[in-house]
BAMINU-766566 format. One record per residue: residue in one letter; x, y, z of N, C-alpha, C in turn. Coordinates in steps of 0.1 Angstrom, whole numbers, plus 2048, in hexadecimal, padded with zeros to 3 digits. Last residue first. Layout:
AXYZXYZXYZ ...
! end
This chain:
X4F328D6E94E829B6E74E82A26DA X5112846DC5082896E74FD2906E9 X5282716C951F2806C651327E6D5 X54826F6C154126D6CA5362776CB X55A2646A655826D6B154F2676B6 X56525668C56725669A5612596A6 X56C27167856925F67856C26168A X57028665F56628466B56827766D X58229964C58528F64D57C28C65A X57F2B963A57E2B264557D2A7645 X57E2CC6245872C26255892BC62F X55C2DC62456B2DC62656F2D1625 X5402E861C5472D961655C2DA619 X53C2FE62853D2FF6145432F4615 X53D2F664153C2FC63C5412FF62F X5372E265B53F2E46515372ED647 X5352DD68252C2E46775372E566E X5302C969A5322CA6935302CE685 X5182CE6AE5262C66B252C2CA6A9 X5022E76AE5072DE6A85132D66AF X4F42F96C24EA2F66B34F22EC6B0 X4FC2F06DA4EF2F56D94EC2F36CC X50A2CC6E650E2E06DC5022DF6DA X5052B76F25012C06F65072CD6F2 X5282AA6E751C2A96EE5162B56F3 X54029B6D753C2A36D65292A16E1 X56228D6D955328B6DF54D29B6E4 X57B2826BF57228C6CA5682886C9 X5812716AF58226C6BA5802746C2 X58A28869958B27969658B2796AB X58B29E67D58529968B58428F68E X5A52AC6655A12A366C5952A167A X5AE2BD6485AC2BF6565A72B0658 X5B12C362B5BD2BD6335BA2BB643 X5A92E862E5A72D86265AF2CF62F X58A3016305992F86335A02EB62D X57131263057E31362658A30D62D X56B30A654566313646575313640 X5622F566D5672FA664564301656 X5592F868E5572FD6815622FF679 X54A2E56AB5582E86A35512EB696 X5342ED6BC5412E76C354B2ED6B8 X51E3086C05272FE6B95332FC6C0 X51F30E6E050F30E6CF5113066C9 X5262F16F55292FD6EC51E3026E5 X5262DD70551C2E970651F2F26FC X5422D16FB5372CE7045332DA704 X5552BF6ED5532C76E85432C86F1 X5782AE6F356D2B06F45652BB6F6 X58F29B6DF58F2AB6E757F2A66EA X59C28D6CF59F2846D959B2936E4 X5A829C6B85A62916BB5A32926C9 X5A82B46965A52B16AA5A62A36A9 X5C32C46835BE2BA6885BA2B9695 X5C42D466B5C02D96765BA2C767D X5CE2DB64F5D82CE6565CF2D7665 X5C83036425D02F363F5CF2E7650 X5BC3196315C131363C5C330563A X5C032A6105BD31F6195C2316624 X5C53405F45CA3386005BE32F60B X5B934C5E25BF3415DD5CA3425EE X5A335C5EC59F3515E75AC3485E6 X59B36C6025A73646085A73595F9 X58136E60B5873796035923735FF X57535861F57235860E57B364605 X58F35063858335B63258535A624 X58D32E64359633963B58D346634 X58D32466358932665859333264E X58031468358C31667858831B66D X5793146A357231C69957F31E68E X56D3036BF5763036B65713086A8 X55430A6CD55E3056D556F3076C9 X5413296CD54A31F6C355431C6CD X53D3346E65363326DB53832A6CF X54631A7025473246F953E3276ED X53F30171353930F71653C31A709 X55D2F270A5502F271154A302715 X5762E06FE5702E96FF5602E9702 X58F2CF70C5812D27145802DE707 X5AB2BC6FC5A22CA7015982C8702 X5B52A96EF5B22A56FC5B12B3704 X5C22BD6D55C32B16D85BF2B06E9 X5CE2C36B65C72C86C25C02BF6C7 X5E92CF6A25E22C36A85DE2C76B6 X5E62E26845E82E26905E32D5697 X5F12ED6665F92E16745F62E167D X5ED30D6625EE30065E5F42F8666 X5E532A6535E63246605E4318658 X5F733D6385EC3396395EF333649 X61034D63160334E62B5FA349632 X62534664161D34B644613350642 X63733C62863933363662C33D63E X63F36162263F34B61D640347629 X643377627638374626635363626 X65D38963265C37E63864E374635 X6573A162A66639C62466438C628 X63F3A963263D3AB62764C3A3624 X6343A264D63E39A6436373A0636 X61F3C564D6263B565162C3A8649 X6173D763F6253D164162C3C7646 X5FA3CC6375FF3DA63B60D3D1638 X5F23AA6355EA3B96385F83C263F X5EC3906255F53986295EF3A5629 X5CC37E63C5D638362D5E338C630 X5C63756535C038064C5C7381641 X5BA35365A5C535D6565BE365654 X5B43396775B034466C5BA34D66B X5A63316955B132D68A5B133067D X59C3306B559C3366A95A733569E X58A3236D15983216C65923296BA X57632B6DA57E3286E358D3256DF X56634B6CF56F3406D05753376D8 X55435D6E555335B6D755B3496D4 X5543586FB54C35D6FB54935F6EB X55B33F70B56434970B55434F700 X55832671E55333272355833F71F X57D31771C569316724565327721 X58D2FE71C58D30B71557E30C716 X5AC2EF72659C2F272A595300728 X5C12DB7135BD2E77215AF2E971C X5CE2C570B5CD2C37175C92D1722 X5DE2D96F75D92CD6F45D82CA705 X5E92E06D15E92E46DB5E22DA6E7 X6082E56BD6012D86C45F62E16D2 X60B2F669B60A2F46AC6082E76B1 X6102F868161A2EF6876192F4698 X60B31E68060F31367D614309684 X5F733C67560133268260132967C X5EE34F66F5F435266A5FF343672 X5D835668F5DA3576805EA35667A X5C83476AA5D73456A15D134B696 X5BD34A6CA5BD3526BC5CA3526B8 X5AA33A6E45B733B6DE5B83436D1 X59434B6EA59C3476F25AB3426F0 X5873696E158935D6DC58F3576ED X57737D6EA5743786DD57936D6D8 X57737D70B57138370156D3806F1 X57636271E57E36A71557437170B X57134C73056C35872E571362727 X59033A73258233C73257F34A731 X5A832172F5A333072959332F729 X5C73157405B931A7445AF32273C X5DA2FE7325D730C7365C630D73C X5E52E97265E02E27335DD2F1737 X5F82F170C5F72EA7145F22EB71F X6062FC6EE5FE3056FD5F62F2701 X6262FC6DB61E2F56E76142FC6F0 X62E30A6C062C30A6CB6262FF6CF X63730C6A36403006A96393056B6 X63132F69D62F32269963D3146A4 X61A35169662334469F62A339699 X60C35E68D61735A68462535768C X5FC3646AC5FC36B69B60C363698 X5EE35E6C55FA35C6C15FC3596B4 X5E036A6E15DE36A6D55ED3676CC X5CC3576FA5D83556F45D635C6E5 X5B43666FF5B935E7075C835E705 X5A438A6FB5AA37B6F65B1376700 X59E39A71059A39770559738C6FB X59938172F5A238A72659738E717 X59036C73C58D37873F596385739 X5B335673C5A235A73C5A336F740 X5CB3497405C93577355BB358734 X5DF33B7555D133D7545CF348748 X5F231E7465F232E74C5E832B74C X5FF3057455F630874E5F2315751 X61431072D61330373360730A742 X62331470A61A31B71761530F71F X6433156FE63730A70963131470D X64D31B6DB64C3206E96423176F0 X65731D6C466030C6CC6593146DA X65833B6B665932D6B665C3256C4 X6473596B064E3536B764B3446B2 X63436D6A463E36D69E64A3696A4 X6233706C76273726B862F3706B3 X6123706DF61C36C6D861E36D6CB X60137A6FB6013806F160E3796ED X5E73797155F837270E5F5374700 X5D13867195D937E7245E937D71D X5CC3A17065D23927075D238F711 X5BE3BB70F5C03B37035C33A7702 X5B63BA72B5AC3C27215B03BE712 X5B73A07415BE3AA7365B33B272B X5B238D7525A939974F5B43A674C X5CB3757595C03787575BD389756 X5E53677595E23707525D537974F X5FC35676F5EA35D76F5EE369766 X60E33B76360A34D7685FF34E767 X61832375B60E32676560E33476D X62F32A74762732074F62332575B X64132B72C63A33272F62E32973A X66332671E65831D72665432672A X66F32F6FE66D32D70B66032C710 X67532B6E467C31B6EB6783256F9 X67A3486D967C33C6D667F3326E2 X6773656C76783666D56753516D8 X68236E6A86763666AC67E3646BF X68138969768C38369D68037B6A8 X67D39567667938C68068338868C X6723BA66F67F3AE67067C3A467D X6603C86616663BB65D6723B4660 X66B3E86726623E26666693D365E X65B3D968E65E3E16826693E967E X65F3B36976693C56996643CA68D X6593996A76553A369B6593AE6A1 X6553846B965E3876B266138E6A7 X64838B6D864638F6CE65438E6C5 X62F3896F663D3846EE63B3876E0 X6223907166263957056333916FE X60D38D72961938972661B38B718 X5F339E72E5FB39673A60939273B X5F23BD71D5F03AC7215F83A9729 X5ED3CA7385E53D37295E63C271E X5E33BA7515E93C07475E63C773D X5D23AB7655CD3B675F5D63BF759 X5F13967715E439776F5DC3AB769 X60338577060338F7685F5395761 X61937678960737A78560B38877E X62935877E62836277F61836B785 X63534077A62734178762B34F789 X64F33F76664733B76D64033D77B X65D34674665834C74E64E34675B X67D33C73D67033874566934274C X68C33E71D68834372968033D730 X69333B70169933370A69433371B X69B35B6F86963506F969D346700 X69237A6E66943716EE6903696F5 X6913876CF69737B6CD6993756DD X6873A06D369339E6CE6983936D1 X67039F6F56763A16E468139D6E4 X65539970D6643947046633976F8 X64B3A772A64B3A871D6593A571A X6303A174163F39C74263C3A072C X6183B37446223B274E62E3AB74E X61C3D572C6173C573261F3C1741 X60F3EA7136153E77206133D5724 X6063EC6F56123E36FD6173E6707 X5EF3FD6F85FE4016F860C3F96F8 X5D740170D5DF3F670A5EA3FA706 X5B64077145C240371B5CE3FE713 X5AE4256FB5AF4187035BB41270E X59E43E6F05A543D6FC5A542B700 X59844F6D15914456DC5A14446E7 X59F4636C05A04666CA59D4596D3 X5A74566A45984576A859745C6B5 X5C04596A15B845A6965A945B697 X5CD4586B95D14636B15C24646A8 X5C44466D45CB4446C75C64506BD X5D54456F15C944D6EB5CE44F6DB X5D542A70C5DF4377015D243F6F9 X5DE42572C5D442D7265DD433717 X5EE4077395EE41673B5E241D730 X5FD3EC74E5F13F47465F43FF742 X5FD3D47666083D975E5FF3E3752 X5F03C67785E73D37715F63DC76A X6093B47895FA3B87815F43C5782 X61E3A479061C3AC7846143B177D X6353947A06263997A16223A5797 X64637079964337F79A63538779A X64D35B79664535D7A564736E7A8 X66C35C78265E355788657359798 X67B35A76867336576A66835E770 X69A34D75E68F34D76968735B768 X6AD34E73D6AA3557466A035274D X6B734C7236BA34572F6B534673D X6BD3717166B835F7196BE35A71E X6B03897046B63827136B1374715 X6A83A06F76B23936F36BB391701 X6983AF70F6973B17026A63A86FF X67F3A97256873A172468C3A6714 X66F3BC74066E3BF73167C3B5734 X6503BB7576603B675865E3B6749 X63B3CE7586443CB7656543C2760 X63C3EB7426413DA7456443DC756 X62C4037466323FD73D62C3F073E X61F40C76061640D75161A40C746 X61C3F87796233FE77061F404764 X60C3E778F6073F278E6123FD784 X6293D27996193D879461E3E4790 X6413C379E6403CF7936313D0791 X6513B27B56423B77B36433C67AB X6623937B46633A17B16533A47B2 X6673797B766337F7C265D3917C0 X68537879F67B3737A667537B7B0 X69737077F69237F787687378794 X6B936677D6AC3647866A636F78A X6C836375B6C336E7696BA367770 X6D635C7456D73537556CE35C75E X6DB37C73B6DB36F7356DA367740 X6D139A7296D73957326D3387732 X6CD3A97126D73A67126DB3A171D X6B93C072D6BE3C271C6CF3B6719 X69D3C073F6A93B473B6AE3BA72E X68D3D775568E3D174A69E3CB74A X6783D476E6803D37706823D075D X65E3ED76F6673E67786763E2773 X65841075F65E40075A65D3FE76C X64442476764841C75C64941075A X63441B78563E421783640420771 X63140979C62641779C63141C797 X6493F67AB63B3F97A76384087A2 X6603E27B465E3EB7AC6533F17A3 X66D3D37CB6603DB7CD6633E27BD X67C3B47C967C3C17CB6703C67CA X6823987CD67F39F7DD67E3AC7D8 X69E3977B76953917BA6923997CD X6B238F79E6A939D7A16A23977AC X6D13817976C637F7A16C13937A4 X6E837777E6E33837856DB37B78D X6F236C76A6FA3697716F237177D X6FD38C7536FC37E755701379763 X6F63A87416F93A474E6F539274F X6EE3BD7326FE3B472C7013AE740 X6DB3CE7446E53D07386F23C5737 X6C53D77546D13CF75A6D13CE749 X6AE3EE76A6B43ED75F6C33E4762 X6983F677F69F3EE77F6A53EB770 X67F40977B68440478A694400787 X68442176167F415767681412776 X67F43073F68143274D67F424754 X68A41F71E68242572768442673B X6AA42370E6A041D71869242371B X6BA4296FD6AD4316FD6A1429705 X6CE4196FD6D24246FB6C542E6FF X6C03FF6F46C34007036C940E706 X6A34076E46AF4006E16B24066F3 X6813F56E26874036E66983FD6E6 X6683E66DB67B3E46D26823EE6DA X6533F26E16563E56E56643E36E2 X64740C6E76514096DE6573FB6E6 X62941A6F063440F6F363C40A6E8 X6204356E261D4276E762641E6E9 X60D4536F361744B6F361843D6F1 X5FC4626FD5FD4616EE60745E6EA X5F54637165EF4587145F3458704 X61346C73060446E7275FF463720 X62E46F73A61F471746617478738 X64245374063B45B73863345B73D X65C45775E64F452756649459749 X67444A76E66F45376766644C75B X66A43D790674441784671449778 X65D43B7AA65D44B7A366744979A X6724227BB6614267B46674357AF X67D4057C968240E7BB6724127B8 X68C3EF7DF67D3FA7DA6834027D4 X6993CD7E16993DF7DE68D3E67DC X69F3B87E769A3BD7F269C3CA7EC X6C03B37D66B33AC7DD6AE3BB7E3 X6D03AD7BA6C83B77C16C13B17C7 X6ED3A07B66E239D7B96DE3A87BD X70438F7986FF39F79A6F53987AA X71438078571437C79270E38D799 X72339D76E72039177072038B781 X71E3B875D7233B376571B3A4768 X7163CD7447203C67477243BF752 X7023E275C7073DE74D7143D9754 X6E23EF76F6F43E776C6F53E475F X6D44057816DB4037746E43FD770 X6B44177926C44097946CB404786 X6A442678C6AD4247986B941F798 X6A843C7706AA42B7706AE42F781 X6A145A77A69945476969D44276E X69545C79A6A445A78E699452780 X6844577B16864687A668F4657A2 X6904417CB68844A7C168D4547BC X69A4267DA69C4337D26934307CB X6AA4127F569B4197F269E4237E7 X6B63F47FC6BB4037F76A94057F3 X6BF3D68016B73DE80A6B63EF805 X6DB3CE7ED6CB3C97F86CA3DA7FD X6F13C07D46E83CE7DE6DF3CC7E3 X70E3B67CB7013B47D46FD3C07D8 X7253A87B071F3B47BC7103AE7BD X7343987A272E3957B072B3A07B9 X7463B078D7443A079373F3A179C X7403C67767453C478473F3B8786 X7383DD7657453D476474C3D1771 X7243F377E72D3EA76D7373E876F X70A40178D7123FB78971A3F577B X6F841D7996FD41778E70740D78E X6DB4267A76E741F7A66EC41879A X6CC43E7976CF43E7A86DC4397AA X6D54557836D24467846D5446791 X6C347176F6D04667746CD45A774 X6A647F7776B247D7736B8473773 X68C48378868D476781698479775 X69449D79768F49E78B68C49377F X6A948C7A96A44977A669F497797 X6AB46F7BF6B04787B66AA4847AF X6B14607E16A446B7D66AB4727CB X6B34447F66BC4527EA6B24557DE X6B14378106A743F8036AE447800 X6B64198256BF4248206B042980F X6AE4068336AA4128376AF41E831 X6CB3F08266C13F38316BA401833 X6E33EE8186DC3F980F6CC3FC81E X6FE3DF80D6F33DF8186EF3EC818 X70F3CF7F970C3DF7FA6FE3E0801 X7303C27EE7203BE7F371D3CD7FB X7423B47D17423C17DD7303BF7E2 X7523A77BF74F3A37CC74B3AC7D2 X7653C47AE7573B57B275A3B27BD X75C3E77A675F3DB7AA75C3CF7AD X7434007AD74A3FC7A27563F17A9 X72840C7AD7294097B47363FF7AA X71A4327B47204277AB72441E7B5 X6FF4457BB70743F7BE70F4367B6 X6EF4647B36ED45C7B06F94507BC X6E94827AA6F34787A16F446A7A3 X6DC4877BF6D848C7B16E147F7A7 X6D24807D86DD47E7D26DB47D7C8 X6C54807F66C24897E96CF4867E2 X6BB46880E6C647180C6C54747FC X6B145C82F6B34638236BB46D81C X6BE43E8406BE44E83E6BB45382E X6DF42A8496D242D8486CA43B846 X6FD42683C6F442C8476E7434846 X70340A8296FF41782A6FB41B833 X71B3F282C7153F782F71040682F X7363E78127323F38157243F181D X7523D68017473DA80A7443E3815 X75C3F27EA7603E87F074F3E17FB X7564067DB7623FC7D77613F57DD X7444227CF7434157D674E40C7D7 X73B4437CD7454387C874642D7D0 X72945D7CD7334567D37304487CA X71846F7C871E46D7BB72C4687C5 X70D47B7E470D4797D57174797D1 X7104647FF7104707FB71246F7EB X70745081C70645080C709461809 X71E44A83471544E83171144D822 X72942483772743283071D435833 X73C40984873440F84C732422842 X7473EA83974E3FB83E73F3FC83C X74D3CE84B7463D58417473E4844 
! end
């Protein structure tokens, strides 16, 4: 392996050991050819005025980079086009940042107008991110168009974007990453108030992508913890679809733990989403699975569907949230949303809920349709087989039809097990009543 010093705006072709050392390289390094492996040990290239790009690669087979340190370049590290990629073992900090609070996250950002970051990979398949440091910064690591990736081991805290941004990328591992207090402060124009949020988070998916695993991530104290979203303004759906979401710590988010939307065919499977605003909020969802999750203490709800459909949810433990433990309810068509796309998400309907704890909350289960709403109505909300312990009220329905309770065991709710309201379309046989 040939032995380099690093000097700017050099050129890579072959294997290359770097000679350890810092070193100011405005422009940066390329790294162009395949098969090529690029030992990077002890090595800090500093770019100037968060310009450029530290490392660049493209259109190149089986390159490898370990061990490299850079700061001050708008993107440290930058590939396109290449396949069989691996970055291990890198530290990428001081990329370029927005430094104010009257800024909000453009979740759709196109790849031409990136945002600054640790780690940018473009039209890449076939890849491994994994062992890197990329903290205290914008972005970590973002996916545009990349497909097979193993991102692992990575630690993107303390970012005030995304620790890891996926925009139409699929197929893709995202597991046993460290991702918390992903955050930042905006200040909304109209009332001066100052909140956390912005859509920062610690793992965020658009543009349709799908198919993915996100697993045993910590995406903890996010602005939310995990953000999925098939909604682009203005009105265009492109649903993010068919991926497995399991067992991430999502707790004490100021807004969500997990945030879903205007997505299909997706598994949440053992996450934690307590101590959040909300637990799970997932607006004009439908065909999901939340399964065997952890939701407690949550601020207003614990799970919150408007506008949802055709869920199953079923085998999780929903305690101690402070308003809801389930919430299932529309607002109407409000502002622009599907205004092109409105059918099929007039109302929430289909859900089967099933072999859940709810306990401790103030409403264990809370469904209804607001009186304003006259010629629509919630629909097909079936429990079975759940249990409804300590709550005020266990289960409430208002304005619904076509629903069902059949073979829950209701015990010890403070004022009720079971409260209906203006005479709903509930079906009661079976259950089990306690205290």
């Amino acid at each position: 392996m040939k032995q380099l010093e690093p000097t700017n705006g050099m050129i890579i072709t072959e294997d290359t050991e770097l000679i350890a050392g810092t070193y100011v390289l405005p422009d940066g390094i390329t790294i162009e050819g395949n098969d090529i492996r690029v030992v990077a040990d002890g090595v800090h290239i500093i770019g100037v005025n968060h310009e450029h790009v530290g490392i660049r690669v493209k259109n190149t087979n089986g390159v490898s980079l370990s061990g490299l340190t850079c700061s001050s370049y708008y993107h440290g590290v930058y590939v396109e086009q290449c396949n069989d990629l691996t970055l291990d073992n890198l530290t990428v900090r001081d990329t370029h940042e927005i430094n104010n609070i009257t800024t909000f996250l453009h979740l759709w950002q196109p790849i031409k107008n990136a945002y600054g970051g640790a780690i940018i990979c473009h039209d890449v398949e076939h890849g491994k991110i994994q062992n890197c440091d990329v903290q205290h910064q914008l972005n970590g690591i973002q996916l545009y168009d990349c497909h097979n990736m193993l991102v692992q081991n990575n630690n993107g805290s303390f970012n005030s974007g995304w620790g890891i941004y996926l925009n139409a990328s699929n197929d893709n591992t995202v597991q046993d990453n460290q991702l918390d207090f992903c955050n930042r402060l905006f200040k909304r124009t109209e009332n001066g108030s100052v909140r956390a949020e912005a859509d920062a988070a610690g793992i965020v998916m658009v543009q349709g992508s799908s198919r993915n695993k996100l697993l045993r991530n910590s995406c903890i104290g996010g602005g939310d913890g995990i953000f999925i979203t098939g909604y682009q303004h203005p009105n265009v759906i492109r649903s993010c679809s068919n991926n497995l979401i399991e067992d991430n710590d999502c707790r004490l988010s100021p807004n969500n733990a997990i945030e879903s939307t205007f997505c299909k065919g997706n598994i949440f499977r053992q996450n934690d989403v307590s101590r959040s605003n909300y637990g799970l909020w997932m607006g004009y969802s439908w065909e999901n699975i939340v399964e065997e999750n952890h939701i407690e203490f949550n601020r207003w709800a614990g799970i919150a569907i408007e506008h949802g459909h055709d869920f199953t949810v079923r085998n999780n433990t929903i305690q101690n949230n402070h308003g809801d433990g389930m919430r299932l309810w529309l607002r109407g068509k409000r502002g622009d949303v599907l205004l092109q796309y409105w059918e099929g998400y007039e109302v929430t309907y289909n859900f089967t809920i099933e072999h859940n704890i709810f306990k401790g909350n103030h409403t264990g289960f809370n469904a209804y349709t607001p009186e304003h709403l006259a010629d629509q109505i919630c629909y097909g909300f079936h429990l079975k087989h759940n249990t409804f312990d300590d709550n005020r009220i266990g289960a409430l329905f208002e304005r619904v039809k076509d629903c069902s309770v059949i073979n829950n065991t209701f015990k010890h709710n403070l004022q009720t097990g079971l409260k209906l309201v203006n005479d709903p379309d509930v079906d009661v046989q079976g259950n089990t009543i306690i205290s």
